[in-house]
C-alpha positions as CSV (number, residue, x, y, z in Angstrom):
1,X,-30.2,15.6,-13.8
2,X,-29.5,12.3,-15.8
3,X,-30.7,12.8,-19.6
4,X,-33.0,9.8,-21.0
5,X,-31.9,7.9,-23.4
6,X,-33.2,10.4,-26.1
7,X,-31.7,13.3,-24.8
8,X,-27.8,11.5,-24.1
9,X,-24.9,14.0,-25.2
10,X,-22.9,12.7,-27.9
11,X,-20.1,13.1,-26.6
12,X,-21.0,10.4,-23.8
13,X,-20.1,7.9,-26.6
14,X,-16.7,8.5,-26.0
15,X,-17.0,8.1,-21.8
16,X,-15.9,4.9,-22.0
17,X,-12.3,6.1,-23.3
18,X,-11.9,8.5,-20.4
19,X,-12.8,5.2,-17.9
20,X,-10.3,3.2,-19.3
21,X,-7.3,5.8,-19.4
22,X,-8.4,6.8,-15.5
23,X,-8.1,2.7,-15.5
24,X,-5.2,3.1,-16.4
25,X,-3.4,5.0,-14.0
26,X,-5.2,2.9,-11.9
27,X,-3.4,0.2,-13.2
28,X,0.3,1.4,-12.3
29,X,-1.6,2.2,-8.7
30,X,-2.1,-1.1,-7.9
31,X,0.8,-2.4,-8.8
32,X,2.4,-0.3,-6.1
33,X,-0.6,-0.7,-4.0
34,X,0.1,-4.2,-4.0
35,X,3.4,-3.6,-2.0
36,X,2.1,-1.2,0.0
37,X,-1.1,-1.7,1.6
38,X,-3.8,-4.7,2.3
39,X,-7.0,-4.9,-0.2
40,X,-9.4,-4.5,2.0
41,X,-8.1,-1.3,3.5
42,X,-7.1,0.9,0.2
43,X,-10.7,-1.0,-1.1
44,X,-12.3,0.6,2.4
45,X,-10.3,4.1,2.4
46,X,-11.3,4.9,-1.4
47,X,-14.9,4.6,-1.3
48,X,-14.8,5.8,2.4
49,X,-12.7,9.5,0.4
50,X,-14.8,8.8,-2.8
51,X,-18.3,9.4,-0.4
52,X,-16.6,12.4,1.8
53,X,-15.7,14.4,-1.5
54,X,-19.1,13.4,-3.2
55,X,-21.3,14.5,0.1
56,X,-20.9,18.6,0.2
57,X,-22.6,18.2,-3.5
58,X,-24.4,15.3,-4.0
59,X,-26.0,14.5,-0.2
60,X,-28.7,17.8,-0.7
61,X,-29.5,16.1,-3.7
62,X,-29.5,13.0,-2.3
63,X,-31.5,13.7,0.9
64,X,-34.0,15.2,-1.5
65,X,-34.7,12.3,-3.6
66,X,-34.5,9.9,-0.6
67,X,-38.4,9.2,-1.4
68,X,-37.1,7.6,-4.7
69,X,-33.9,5.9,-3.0
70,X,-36.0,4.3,-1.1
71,X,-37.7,2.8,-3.5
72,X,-34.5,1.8,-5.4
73,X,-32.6,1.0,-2.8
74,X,-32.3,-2.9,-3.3
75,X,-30.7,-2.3,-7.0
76,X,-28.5,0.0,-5.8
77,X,-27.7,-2.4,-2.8
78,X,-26.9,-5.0,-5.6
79,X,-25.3,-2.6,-7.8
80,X,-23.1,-1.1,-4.8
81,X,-21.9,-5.0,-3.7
82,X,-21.4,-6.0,-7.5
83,X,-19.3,-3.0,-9.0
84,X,-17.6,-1.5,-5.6
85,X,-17.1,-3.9,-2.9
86,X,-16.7,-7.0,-5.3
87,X,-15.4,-5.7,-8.6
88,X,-12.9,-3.4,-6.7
89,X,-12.2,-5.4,-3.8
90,X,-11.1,-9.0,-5.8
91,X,-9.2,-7.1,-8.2
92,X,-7.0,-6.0,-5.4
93,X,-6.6,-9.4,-3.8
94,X,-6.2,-10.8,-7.3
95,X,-3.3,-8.7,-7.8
96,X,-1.8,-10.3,-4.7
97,X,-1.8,-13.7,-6.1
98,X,-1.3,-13.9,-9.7
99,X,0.9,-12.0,-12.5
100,X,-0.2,-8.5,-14.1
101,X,-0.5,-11.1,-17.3
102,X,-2.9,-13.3,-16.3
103,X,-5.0,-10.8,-14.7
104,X,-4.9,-8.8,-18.2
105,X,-6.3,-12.7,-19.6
106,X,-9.3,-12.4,-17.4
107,X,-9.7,-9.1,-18.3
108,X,-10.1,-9.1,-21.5
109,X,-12.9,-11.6,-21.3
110,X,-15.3,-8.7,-20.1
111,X,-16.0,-7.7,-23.6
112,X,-16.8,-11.3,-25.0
113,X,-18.7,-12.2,-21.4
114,X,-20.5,-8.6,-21.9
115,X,-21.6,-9.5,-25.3
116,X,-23.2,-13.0,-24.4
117,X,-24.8,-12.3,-21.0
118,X,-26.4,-9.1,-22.3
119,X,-28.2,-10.9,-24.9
120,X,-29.1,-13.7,-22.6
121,X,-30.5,-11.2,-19.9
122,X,-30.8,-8.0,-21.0
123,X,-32.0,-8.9,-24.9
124,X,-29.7,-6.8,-26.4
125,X,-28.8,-9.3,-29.1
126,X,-25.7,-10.2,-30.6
127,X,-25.2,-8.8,-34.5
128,X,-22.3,-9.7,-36.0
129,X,-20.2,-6.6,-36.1
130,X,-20.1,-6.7,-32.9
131,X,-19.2,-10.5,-31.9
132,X,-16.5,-10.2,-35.1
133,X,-15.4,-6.4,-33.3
134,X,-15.2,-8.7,-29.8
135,X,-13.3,-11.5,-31.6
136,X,-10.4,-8.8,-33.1
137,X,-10.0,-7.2,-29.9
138,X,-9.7,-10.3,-28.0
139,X,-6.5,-11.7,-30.4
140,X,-5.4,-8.2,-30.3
141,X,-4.9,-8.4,-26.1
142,X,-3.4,-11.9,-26.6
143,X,-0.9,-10.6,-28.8
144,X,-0.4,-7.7,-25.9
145,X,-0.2,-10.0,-23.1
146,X,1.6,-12.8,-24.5
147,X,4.4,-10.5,-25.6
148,X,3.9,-11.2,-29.2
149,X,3.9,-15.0,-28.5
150,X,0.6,-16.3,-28.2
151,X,1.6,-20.0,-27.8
152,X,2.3,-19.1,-24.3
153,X,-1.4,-19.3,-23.5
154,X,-1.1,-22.9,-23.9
155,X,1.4,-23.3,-20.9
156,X,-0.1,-20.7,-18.8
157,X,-1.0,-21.4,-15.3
158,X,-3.8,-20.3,-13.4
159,X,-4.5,-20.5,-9.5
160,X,-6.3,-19.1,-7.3
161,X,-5.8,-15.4,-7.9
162,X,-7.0,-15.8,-11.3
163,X,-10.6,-17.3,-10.1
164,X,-10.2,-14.6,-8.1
165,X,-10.0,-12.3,-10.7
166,X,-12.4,-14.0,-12.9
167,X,-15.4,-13.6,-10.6
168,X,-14.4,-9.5,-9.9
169,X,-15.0,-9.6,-13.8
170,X,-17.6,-11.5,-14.1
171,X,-19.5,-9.1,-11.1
172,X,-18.5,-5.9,-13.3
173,X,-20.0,-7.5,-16.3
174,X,-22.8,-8.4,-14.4
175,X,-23.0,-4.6,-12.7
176,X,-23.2,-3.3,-16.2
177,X,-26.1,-5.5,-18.0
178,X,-27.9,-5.0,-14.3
179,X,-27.2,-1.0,-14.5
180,X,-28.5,-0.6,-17.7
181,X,-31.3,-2.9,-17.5
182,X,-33.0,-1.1,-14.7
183,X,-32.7,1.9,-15.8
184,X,-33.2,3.6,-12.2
185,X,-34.6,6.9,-12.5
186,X,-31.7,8.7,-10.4
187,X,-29.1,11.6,-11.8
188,X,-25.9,9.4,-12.5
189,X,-24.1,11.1,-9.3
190,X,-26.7,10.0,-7.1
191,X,-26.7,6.4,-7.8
192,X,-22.6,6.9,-7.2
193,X,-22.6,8.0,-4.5
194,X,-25.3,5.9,-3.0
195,X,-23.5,2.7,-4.8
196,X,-20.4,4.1,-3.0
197,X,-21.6,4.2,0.4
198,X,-22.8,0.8,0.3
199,X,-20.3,0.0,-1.4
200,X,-18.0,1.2,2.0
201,X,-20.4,-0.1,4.4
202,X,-20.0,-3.6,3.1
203,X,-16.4,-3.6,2.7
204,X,-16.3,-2.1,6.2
205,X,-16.5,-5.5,8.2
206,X,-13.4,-6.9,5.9
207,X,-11.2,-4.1,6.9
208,X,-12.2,-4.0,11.1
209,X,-11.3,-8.1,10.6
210,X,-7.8,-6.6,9.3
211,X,-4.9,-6.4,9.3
212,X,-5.5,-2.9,8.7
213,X,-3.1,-1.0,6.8
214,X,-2.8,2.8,8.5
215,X,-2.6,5.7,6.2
216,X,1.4,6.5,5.4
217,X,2.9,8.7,3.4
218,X,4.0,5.8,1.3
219,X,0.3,5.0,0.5
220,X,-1.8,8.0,0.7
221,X,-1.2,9.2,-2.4
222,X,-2.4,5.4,-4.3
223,X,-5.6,6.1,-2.2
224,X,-6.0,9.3,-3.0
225,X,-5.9,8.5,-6.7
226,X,-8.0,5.6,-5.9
227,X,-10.4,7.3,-4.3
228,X,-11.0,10.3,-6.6
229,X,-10.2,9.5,-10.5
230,X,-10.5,6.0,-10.2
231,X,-13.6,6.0,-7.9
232,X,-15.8,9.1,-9.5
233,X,-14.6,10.0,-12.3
234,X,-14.5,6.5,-14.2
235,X,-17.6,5.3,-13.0
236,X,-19.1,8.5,-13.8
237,X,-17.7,7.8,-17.7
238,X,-18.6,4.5,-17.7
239,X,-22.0,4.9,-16.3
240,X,-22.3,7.6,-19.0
241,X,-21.0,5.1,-21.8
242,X,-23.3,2.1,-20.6
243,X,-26.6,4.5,-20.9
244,X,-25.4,5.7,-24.3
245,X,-23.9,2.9,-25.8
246,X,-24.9,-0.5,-24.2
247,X,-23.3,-2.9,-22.0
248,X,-21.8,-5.1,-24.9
249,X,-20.4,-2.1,-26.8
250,X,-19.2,0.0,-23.9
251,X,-17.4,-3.3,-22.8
252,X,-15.2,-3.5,-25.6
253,X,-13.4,-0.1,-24.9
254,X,-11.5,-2.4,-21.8
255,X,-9.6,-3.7,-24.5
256,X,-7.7,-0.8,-25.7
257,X,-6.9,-1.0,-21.3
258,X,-3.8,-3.3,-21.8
259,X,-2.4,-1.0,-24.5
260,X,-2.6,2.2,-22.4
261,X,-1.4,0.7,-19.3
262,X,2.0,-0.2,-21.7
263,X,2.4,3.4,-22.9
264,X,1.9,4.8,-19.4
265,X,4.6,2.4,-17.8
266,X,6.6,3.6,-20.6
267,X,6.2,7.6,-19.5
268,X,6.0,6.8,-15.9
269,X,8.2,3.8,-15.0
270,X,11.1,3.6,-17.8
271,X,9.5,0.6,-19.3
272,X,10.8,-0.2,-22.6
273,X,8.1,-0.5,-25.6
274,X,8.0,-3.1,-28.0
275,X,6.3,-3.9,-31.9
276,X,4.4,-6.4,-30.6
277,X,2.9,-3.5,-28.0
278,X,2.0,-1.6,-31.6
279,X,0.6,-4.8,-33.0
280,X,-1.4,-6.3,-30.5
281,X,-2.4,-2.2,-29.8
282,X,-3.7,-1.8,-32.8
283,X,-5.5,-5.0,-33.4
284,X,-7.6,-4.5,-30.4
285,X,-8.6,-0.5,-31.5
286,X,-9.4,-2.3,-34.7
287,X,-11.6,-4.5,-33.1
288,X,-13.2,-1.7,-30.6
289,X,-13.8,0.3,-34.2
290,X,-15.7,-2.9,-36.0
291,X,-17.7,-3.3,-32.5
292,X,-19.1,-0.5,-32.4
293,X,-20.3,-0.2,-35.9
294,X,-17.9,2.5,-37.1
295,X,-17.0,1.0,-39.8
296,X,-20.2,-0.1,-42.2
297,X,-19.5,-3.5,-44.1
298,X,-22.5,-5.1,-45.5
299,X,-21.4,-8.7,-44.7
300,X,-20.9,-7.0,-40.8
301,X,-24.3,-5.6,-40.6
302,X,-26.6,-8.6,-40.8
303,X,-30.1,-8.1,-41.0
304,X,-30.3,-10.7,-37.9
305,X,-28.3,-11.4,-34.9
306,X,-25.7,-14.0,-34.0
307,X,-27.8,-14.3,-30.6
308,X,-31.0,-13.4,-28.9
């Protein structure tokens, strides 16, 4: 059963960190994904496994509560099309059209977006700590994906994989203020797995319109990863983090994502790791620290907020 927001474990503070490290690996996926199979299909085939290894558990409880589903069932429609087929789906076809760099530049404009929308829509407000927390982070993922140069920014070019990728963030940002705003009275592994399903369903058309990449040895195991860690457990963490922590707070753990991925290409792919890798790493945990209020400084922790 999902615990209210008075009776949230602890520990589901931290969810966001185990997200972003499944987000990771995710990550080093689709950079091989990108190679070997179309986005719509390794978009379709992982909520398509995601629902199939969810339904021996979840569908008694699901067919249960289908009363209350039904009554929810727009939101989750919305929620489903926002943070699976959308968020999921562009990221994929970004990754077809623009470098790993630029996508990491979109990327890390979740936390700042997060911050702003949820205290235009979901009047969360803005204090300081956390716009100054959002602000550290963001210069520490430039110095990560500039290479220690951020004068680069200035000559960057952006096409159409990078809009691409700007709306799949914009949707998950969305996704989260939406989530936590409605506060739908479902256990968290129902809404996933009803989010998921829809999530399939409206991907579905995309994939029959092809080309429709077959399941290969080559691929099956990015899908399988896909479709398990990536698809259950991180949502199920970030879900978790969202009802504990807020969209705006939660938001900043994505930028400790660009430092992971770095140390995981190191272990996994022979990649060679740099100081400006330990810089830019630690400036954005530094920022993720002052945004969520770790750290008490009394010219941090106005008595107002920087927004309403």
């Amino acid at each position: 059963m999902t615990p209210s927001a008075t009776t949230i474990h602890p520990l589901a503070r931290f969810a966001p960190l185990g997200a972003v490290l499944i987000w990771s690996g995710n990550t080093i996926v689709s950079k091989a994904a990108a190679t070997q199979i179309d986005p719509a299909s390794i978009t379709f085939y992982r909520w398509l496994l995601a629902v199939l290894v969810m339904t021996p558990f979840v569908l008694p409880g699901v067919l249960a509560r289908r009363a209350s589903i039904a009554r929810s069932l727009p939101k989750l429609a919305v929620l489903g099309g926002l943070g699976m087929a959308l968020y999921q789906g562009l990221a994929y076809v970004a990754a077809h059209h623009t470098s790993a760099v630029n996508m990491s530049v979109m990327l890390m404009l979740a936390p700042l977006l997060s911050a702003v929308l949820a205290g235009l829509l979901a009047h969360e407000g803005l204090p300081v700590y956390r716009l100054v927390g959002a602000l550290v982070s963001f210069g520490g993922v430039i110095v990560l994906v500039t290479h220690g140069q951020p004068a680069q920014l200035l000559h960057g070019q952006f096409g159409v994989g990078d809009v691409w990728m700007l709306v799949a963030v914009t949707s998950n940002v969305i996704y989260g203020i939406l989530y936590k705003r409605w506060a739908i009275a479902l256990p968290t592994w129902t809404q996933l797995y009803v989010q998921a399903s829809i999530g399939a369903l409206l991907v579905l058309p995309f994939w029959l319109a092809g080309p429709m990449t077959p399941l290969a040895a080559g691929n099956a195991p990015l899908v399988l990863y896909a479709g398990t860690a990536a698809s259950l457990g991180a949502p199920f963490c970030w879900m978790q983090g969202i009802r504990a922590l807020g969209v705006a707070r939660t938001s900043l753990f994505l930028n400790l994502l660009p430092m992971l991925v770095a140390l995981l290409a190191c272990l996994l792919l022979g990649e060679h790791l740099y100081a400006w890798h330990a810089v830019g790493g630690l400036i954005a945990f530094a920022g993720v620290v002052l945004g969520l209020g770790l750290i008490k400084w009394p010219w941090l922790q106005n008595k107002g907020h920087a927004t309403t």
